[in-house]
MARBA-3410 file (N, C-alpha, C, O; in Angstrom, 1 decimal):
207
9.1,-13.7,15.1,9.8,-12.4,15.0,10.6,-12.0,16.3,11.6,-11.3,16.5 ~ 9.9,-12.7,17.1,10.9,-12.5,18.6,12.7,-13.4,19.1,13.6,-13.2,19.9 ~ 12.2,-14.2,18.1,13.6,-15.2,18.5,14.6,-14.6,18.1,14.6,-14.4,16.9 ~ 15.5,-14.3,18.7,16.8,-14.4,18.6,17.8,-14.8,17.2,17.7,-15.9,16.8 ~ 18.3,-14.1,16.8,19.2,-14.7,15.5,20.5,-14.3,15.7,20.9,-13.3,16.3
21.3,-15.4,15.2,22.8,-14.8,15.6,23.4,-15.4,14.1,23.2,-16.5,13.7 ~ 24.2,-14.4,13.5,24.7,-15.0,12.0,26.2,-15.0,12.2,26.7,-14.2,13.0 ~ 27.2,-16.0,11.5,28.2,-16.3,11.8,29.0,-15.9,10.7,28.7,-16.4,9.7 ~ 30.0,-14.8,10.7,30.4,-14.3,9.6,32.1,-14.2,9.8,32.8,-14.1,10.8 ~ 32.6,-14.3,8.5,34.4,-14.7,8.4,34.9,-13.8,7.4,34.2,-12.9,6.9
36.4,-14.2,7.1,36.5,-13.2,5.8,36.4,-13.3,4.5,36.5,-12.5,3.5 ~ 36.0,-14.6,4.6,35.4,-15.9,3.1,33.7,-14.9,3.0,33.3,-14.4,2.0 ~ 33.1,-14.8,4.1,32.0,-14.7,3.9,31.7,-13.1,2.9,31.8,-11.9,3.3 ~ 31.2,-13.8,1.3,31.0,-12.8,0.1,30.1,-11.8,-0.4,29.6,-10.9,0.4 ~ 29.8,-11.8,-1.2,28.5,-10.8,-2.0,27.6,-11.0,-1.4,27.8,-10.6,-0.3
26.4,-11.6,-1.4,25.0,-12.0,-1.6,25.0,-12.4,0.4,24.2,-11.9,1.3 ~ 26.1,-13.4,0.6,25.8,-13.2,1.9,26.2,-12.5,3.3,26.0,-12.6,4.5 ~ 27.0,-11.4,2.2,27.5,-10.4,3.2,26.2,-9.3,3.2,26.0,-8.5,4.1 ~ 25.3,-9.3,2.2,24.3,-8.4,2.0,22.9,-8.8,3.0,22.3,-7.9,3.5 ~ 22.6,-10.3,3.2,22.1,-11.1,4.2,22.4,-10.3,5.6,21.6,-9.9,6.5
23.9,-10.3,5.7,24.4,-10.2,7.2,23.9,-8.6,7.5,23.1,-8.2,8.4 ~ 24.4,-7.8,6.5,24.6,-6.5,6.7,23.0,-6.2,7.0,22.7,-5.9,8.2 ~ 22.1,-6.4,6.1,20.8,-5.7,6.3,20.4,-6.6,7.4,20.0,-5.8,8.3 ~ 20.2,-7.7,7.8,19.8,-7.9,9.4,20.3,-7.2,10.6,19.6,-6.7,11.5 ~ 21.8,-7.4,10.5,22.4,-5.8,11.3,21.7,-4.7,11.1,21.3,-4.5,12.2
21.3,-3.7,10.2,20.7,-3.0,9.8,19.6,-2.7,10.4,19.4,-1.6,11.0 ~ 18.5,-4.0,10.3,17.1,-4.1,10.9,16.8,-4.3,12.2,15.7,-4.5,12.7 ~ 18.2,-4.3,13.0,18.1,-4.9,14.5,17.6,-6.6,14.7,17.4,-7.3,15.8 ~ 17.5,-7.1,13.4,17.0,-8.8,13.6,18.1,-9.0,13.7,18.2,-8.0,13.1 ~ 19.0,-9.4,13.9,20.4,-10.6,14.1,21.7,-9.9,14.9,22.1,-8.8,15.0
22.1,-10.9,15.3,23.4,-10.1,15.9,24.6,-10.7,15.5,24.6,-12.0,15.7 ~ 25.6,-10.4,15.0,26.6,-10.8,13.9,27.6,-11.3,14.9,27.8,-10.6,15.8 ~ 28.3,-12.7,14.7,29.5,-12.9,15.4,30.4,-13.5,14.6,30.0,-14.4,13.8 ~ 31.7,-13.1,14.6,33.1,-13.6,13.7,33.7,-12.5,13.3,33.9,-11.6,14.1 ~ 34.0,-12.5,12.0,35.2,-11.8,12.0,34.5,-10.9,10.5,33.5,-11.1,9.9
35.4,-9.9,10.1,34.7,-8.6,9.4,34.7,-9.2,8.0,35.6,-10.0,7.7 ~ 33.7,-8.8,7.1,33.2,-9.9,5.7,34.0,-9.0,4.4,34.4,-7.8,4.6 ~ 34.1,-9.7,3.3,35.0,-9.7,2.2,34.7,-7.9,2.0,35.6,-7.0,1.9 ~ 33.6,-7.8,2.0,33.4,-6.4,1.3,33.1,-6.5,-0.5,33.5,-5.9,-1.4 ~ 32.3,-7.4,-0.4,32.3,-7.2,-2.2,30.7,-7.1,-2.6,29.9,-8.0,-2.9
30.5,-5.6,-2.3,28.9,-5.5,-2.3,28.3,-4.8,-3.8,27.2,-4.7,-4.2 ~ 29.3,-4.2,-4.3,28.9,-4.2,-6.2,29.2,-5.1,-7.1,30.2,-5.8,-7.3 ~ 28.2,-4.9,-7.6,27.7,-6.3,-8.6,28.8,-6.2,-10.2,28.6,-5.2,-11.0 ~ 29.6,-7.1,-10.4,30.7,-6.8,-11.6,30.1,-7.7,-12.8,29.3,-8.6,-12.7 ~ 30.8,-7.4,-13.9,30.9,-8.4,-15.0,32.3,-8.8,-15.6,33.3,-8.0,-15.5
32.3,-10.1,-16.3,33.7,-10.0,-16.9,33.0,-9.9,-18.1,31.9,-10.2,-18.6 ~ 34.6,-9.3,-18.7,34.4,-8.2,-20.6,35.7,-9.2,-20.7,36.7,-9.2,-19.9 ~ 35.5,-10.1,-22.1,36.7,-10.1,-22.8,37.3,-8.6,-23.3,36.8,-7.5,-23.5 ~ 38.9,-9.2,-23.2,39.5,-8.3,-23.7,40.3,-8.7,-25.1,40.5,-8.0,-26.0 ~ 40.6,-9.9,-25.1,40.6,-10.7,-26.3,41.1,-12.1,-25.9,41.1,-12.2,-24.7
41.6,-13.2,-26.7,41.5,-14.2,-26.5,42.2,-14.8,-25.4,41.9,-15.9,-25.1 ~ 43.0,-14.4,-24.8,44.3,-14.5,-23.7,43.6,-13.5,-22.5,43.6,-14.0,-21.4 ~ 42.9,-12.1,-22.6,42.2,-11.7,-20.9,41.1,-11.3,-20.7,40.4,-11.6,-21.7 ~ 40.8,-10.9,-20.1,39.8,-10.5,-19.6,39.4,-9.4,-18.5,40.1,-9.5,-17.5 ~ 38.7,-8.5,-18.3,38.8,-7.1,-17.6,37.6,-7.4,-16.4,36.5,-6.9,-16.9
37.5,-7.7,-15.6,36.0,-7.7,-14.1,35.3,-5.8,-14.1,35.9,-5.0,-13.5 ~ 34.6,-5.6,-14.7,34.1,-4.1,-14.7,32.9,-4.6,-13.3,32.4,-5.7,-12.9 ~ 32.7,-3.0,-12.9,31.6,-2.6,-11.9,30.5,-2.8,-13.1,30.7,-2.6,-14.3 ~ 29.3,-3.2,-12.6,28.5,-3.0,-13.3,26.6,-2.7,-12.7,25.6,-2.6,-13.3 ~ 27.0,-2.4,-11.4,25.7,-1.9,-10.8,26.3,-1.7,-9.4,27.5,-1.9,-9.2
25.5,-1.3,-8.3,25.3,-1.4,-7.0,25.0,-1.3,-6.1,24.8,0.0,-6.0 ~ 24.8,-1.7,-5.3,23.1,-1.6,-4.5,23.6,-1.1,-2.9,24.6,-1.4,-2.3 ~ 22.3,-0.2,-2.5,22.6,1.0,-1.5,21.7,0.2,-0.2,20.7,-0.5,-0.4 ~ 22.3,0.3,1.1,21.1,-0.2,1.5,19.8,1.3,2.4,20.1,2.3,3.1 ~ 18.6,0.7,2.0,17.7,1.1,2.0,17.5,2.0,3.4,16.8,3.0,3.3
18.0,1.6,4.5,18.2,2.2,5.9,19.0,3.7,5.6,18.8,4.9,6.0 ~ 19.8,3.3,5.2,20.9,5.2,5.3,21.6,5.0,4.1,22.8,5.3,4.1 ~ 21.1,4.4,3.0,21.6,4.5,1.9,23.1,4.2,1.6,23.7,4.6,0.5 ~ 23.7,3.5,2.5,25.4,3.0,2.9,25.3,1.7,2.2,24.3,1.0,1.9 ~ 26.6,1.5,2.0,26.8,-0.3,1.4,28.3,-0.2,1.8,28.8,0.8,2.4
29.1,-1.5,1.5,30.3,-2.3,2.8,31.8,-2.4,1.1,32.9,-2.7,0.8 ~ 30.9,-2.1,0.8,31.9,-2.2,-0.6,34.0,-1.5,-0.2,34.4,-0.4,0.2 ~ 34.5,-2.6,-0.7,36.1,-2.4,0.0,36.4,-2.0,1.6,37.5,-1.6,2.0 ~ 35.2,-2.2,2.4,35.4,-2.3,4.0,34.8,-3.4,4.6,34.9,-3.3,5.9 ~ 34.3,-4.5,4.2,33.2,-5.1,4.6,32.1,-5.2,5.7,31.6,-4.1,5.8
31.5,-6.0,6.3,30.5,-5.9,7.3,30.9,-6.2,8.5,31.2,-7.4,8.7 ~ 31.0,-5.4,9.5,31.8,-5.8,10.8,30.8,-6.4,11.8,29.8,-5.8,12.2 ~ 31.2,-7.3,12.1,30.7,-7.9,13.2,29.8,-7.1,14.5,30.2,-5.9,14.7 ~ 28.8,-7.4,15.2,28.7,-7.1,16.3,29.5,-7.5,17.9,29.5,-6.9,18.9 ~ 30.0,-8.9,17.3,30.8,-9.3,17.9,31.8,-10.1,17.3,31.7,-11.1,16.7
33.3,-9.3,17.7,34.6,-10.1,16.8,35.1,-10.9,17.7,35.3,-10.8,18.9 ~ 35.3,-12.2,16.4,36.5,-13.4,17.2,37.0,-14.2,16.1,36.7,-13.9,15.0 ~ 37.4,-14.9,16.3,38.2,-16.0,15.4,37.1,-16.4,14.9,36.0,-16.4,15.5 ~ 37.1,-16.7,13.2,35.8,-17.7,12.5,35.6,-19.1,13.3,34.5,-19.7,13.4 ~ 36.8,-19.6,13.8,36.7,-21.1,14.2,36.1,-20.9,15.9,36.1,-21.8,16.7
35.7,-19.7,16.3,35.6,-20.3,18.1,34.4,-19.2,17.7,34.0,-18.9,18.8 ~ 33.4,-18.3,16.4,32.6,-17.8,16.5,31.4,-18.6,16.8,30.5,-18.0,17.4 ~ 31.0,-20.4,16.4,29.9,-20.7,16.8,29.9,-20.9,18.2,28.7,-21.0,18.7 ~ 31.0,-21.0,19.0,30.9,-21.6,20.3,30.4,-20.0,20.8,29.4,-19.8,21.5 ~ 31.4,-18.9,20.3,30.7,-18.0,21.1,29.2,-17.2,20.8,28.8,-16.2,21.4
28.4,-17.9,19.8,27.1,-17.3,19.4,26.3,-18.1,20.3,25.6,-17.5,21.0 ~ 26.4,-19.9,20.2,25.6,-20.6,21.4,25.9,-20.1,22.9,25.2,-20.4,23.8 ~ 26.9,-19.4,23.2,27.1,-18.6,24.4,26.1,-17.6,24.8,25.5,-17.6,25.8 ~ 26.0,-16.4,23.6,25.1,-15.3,23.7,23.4,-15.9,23.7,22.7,-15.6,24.6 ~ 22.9,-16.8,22.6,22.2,-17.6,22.6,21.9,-18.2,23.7,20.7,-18.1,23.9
22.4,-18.9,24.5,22.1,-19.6,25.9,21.8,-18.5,26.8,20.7,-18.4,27.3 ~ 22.7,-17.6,27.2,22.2,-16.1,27.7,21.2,-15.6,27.2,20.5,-15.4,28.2 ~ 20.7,-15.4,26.5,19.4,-14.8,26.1,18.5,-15.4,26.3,17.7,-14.6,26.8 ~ 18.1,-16.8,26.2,17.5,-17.7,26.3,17.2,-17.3,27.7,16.2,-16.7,28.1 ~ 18.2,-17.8,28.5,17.8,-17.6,29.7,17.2,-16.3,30.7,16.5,-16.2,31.7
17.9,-15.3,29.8,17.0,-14.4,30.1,15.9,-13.8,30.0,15.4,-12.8,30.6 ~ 15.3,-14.6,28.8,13.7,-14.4,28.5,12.6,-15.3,29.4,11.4,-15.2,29.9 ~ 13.7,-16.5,29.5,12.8,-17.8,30.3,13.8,-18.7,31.3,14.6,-19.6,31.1 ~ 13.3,-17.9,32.4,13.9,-18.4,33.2,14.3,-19.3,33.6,15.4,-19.4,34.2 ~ 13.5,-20.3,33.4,12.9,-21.7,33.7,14.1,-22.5,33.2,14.3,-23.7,33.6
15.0,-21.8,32.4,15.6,-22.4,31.1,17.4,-22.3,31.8,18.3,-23.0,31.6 ~ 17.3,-20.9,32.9,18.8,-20.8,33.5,19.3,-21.9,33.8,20.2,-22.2,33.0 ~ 19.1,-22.8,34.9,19.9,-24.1,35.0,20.3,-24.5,33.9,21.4,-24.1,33.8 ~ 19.8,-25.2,32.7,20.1,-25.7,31.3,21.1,-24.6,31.0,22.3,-25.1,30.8 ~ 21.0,-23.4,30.9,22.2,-22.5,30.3,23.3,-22.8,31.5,24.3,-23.4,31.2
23.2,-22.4,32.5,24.2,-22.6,33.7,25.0,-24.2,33.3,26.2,-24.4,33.2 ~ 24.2,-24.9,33.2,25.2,-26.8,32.8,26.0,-26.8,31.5,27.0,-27.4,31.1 ~ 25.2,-25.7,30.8,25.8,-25.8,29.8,27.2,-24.5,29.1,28.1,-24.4,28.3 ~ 26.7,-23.9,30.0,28.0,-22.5,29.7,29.3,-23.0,30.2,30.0,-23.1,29.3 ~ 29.7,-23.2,31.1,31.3,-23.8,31.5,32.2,-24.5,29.9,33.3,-24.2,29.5
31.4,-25.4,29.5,32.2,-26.3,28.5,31.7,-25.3,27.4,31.4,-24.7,28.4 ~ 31.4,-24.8,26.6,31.5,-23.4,25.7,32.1,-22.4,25.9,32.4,-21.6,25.0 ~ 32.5,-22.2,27.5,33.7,-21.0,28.0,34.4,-21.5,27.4,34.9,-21.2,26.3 ~ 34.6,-22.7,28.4,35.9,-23.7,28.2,36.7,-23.3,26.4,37.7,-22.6,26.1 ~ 35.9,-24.2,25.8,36.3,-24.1,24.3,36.5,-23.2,23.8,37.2,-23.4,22.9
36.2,-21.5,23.9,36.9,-20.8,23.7,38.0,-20.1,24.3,38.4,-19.2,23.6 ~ 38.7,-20.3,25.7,39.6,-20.3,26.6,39.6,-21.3,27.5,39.1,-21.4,28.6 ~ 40.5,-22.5,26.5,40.6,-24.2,27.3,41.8,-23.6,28.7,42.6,-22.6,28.7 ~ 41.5,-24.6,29.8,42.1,-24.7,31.0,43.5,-25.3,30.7,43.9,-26.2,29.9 ~ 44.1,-24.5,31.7,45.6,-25.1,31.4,45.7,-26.5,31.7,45.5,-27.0,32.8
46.4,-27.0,30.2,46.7,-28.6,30.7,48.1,-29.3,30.9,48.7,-30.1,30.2 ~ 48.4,-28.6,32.2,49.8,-29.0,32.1,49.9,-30.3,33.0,49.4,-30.4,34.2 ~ 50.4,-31.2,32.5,50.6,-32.6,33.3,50.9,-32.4,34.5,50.0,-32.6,35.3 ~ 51.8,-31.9,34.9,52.6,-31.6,36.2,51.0,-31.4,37.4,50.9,-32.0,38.5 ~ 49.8,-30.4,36.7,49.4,-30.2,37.3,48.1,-31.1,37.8,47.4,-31.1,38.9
48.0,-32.0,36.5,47.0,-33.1,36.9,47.2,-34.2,37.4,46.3,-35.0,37.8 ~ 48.4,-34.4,37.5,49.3,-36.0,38.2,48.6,-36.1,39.6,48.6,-37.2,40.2 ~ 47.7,-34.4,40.3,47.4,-34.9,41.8,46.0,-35.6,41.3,45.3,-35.7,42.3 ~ 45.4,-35.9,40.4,44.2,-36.2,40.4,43.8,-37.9,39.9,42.7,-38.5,39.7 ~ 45.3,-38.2,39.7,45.3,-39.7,39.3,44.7,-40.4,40.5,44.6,-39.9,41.6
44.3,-41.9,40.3,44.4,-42.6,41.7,43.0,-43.1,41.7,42.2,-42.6,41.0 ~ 42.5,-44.3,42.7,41.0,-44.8,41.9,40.3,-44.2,43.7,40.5,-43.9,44.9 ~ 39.0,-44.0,42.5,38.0,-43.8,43.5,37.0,-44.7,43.6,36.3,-44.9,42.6 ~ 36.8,-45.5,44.7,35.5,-46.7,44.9,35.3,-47.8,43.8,34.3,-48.4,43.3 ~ 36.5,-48.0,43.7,36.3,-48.8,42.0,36.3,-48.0,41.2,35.2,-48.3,40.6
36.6,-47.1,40.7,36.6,-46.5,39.8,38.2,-45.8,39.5,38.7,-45.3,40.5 ~ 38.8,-45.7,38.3,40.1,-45.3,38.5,40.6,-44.0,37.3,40.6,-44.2,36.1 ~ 41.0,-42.9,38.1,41.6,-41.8,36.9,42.8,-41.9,36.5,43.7,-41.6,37.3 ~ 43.0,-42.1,35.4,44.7,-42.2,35.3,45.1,-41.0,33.6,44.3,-40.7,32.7 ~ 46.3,-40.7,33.7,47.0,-39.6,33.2,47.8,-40.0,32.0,49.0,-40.2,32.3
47.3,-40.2,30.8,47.9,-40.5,29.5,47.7,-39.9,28.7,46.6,-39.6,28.3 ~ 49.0,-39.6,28.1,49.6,-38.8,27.3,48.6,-37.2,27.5,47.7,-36.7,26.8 ~ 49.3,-36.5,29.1,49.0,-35.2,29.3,47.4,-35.4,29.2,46.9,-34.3,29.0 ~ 46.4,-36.4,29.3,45.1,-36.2,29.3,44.9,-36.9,30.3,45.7,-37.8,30.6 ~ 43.5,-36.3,31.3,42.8,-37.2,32.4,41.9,-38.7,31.8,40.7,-38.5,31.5
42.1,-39.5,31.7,40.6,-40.6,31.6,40.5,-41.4,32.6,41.3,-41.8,33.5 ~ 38.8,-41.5,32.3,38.0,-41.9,33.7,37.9,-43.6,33.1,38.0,-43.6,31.9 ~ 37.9,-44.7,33.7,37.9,-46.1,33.7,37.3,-46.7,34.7,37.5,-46.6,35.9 ~ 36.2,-47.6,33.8,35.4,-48.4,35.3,35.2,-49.5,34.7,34.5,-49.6,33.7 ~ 35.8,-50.6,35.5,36.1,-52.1,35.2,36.7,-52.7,34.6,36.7,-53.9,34.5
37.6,-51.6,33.7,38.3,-52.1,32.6,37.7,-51.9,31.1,38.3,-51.9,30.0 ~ 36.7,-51.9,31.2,36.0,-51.5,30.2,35.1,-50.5,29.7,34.6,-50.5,28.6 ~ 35.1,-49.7,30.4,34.4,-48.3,30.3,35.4,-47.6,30.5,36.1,-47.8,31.5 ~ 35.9,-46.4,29.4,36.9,-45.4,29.1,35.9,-44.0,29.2,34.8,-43.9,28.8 ~ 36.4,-43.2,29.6,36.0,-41.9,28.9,37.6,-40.5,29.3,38.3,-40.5,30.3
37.7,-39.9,28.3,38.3,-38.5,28.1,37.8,-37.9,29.1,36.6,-38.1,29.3 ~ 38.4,-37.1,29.9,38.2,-36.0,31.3,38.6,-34.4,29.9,39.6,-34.1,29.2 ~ 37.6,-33.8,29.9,38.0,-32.1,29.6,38.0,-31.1,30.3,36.8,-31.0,30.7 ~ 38.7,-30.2,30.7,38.9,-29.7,31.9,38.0,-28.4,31.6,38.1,-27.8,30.6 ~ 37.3,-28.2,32.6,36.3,-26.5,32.5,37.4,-25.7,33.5,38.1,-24.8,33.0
37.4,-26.1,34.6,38.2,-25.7,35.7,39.0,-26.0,36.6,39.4,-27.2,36.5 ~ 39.5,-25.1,37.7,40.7,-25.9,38.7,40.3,-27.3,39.0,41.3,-28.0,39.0 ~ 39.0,-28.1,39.3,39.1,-29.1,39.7,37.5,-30.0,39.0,37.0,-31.0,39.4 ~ 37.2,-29.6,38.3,35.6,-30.0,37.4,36.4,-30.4,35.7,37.1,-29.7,35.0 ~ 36.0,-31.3,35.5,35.8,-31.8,34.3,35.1,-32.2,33.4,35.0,-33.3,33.8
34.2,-32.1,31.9,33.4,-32.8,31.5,34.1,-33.6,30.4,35.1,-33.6,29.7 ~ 32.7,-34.3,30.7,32.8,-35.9,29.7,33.0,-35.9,28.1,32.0,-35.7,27.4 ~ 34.0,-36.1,27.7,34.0,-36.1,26.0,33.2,-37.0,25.7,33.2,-38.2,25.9 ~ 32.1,-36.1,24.9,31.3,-37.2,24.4,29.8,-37.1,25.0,28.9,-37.1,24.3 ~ 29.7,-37.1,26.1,28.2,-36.9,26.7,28.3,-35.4,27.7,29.1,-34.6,28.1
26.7,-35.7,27.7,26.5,-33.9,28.6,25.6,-33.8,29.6,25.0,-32.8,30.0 ~ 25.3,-35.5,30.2,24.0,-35.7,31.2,25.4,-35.7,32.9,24.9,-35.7,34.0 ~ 26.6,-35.7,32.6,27.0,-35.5,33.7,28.5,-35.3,33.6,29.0,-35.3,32.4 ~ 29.4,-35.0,34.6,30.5,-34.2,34.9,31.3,-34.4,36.0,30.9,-34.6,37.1 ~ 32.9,-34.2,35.6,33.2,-35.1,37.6,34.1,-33.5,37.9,34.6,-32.6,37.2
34.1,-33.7,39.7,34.3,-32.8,40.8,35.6,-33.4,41.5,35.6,-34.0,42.6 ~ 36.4,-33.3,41.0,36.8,-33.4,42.3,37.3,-32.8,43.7,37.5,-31.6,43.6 ~ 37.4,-33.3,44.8,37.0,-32.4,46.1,38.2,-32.5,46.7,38.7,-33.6,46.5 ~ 39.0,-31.2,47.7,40.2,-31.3,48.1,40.0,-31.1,49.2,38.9,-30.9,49.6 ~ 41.3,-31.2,50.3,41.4,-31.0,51.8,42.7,-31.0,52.1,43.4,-32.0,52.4
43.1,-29.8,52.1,44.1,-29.5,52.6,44.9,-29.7,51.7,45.8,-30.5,52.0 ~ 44.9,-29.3,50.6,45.8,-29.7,49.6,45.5,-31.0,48.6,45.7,-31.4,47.4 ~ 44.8,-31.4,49.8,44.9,-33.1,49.4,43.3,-33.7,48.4,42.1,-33.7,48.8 ~ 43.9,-34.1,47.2,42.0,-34.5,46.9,41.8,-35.7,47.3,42.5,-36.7,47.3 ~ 40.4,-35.6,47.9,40.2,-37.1,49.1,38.7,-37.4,48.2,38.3,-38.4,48.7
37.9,-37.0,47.2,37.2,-37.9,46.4,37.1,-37.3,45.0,37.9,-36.5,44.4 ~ 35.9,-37.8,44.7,35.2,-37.5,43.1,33.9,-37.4,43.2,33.2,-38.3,43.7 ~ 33.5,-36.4,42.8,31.9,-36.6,42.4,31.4,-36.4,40.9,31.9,-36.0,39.8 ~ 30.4,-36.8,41.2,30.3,-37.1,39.7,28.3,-36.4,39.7,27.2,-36.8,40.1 ~ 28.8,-35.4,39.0,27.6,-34.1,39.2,26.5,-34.4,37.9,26.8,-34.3,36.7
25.1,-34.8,38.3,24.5,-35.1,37.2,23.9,-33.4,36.4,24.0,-32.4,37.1 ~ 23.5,-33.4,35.5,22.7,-32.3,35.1,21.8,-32.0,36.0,21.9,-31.0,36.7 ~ 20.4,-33.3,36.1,19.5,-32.9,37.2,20.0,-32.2,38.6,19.1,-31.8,39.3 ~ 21.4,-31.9,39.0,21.5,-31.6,39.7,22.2,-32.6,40.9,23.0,-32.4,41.9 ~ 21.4,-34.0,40.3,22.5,-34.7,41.6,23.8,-35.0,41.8,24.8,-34.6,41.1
23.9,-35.6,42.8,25.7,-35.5,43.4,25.9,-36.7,43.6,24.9,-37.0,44.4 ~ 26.7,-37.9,43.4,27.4,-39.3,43.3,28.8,-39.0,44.2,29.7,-38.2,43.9 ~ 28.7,-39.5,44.9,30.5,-39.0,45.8,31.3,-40.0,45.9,31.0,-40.9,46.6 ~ 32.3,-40.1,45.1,33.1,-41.8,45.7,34.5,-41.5,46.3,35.2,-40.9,45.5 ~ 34.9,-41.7,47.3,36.0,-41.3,48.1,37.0,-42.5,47.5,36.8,-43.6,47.2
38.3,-41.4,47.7,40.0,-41.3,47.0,40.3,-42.8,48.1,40.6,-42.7,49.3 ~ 40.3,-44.2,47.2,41.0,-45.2,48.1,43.0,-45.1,48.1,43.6,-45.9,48.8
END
């Protein structure tokens, strides 16, 4: 009863599971994220009308039990609105925050992990012009700039996607045990690091 619930709701989302969302809202159990739901909380029938139509009649509908209200032609508004497609990234957002606020122990894990969940709901700008200073090999290791994306390459055989969180941090498409840094001076970026979760630091300086 203590955990946290977060329900993901759109404007597809209908009868039966707009009635779900609403009464958790209601009960203080869940906290709603996406976008405001169909509104179709009375219960209809269809009536032939004869062999060519048919009429959808009201045919019951149900109050809810808290203040006696129902969502019928306004639907169930979110606690928190956003786009249906960037609502899960922002519910594991609130979710990792909370988490971490009950159990501390747990902040680092939310901290490694909140940047690339920002990220995806407000990606960093990726203008080539601006990543061209970040090409160039580090200690055997080489970043190079195709087609407007960063990829990391080591020996010719190991590829990975660079995704940008920030002015100069990127993570790894595809894994989440580590992340690269790169470090400037004066303008100038003179290495890479490569930032594990545990916390460690890998430094390979800009040949």
């Amino acid at each position: 009863p203590d955990i946290p619930v977060f329900v993901l709701t759109s404007t597809t989302t209908f009868s039966a599971g707009e009635w779900f969302a609403f009464e958790l809202q209601k009960l203080g159990r869940a906290t709603l994220v996406g976008q405001t739901t169909t509104g179709a909380s009375h219960a209809v029938s269809r009536v032939p009308i004869n062999s060519c139509f048919w009429m959808q009649v009201p045919v019951g509908l149900g109050r809810d039990p808290v203040d006696n209200s129902d969502f019928e032609g306004v639907g169930v508004t979110p606690d928190n609105s956003i786009d249906a497609a960037q609502a899960k990234s922002l519910a594991h957002i609130l979710a990792l925050k909370s988490v971490a606020e009950t159990a501390p122990l747990r902040q680092a894990e939310a901290d490694w992990l909140l940047p690339v969940l920002e990220a995806r709901l407000e990606p960093a700008d990726l203008d080539p012009r601006d990543l061209e200073r970040f090409k160039g090999k580090y200690d055997g290791r080489q970043i190079r700039l195709e087609d407007g994306q960063l990829t990391y390459h080591w020996r010719e055989r190991f590829q990975l996607t660079l995704r940008r969180l920030n002015e100069n941090t990127f993570s790894v498409e595809g894994g989440t045990d580590f992340r690269f840094r790169f470090v400037e001076n004066g303008g100038e970026v003179i290495a890479m690091e490569r930032l594990e979760r545990d916390g460690g630091v890998i430094s390979y300086a800009r040949q």
